[in-house]
N, C-alpha and C positions, 0 to 999 in steps of 0.2 A: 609532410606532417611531422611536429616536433615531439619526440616523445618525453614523457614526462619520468621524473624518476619516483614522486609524489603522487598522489590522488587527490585531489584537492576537495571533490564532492563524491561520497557515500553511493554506489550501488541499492537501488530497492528491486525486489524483483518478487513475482508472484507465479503461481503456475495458473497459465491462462490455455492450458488446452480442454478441451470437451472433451477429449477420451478419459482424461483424468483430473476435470475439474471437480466446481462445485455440483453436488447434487442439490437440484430444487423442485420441492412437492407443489405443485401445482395444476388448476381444475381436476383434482384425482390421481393424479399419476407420479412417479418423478421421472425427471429429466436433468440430464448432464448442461452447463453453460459452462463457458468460456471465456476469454478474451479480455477486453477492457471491463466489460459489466459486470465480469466475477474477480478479476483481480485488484482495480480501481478501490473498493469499497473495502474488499479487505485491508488492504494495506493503509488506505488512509483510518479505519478502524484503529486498528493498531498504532499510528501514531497518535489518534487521538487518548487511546489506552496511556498511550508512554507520558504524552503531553498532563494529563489529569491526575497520574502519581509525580510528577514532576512539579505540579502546583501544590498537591498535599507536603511536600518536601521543602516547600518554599526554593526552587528554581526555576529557572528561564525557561518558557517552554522551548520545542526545537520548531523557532520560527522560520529556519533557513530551509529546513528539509520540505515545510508542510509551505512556504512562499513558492518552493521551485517544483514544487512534486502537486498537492492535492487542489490549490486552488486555480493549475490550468482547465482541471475539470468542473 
């Protein structure tokens, strides 16, 4: 494998464990989730956050991050 000296695409990362996820209120209770179904939605949240002051700004949104990253899901 060749290593790179560069990065060429941006790290995303979300904390996806249950012991220390999100907390969700549900039929009375709460409960801890996890995994893709609690980190997924945060982060593309977030980008769509970044994406919507970037249009108030008049700029590009970050179509490369939200092509490679939120619309495999």
């Amino acid at each position: 494998m060749q290593q790179m000296k560069t990065r060429n695409t941006p790290d995303i990362s979300a904390n996806a464990s249950p012991q220390s996820g999100v907390k969700i209120y549900c039929n009375g209770k709460w409960s801890p989730i996890g995994g893709t179904s609690a980190s997924c939605p945060i982060v593309c949240g977030i980008l769509a956050i970044c994406c919507e002051k970037r249009k108030l700004l008049k700029k590009l949104p970050l179509t490369s991050v939200i092509n490679n990253k939120c619309d495999i899901y």
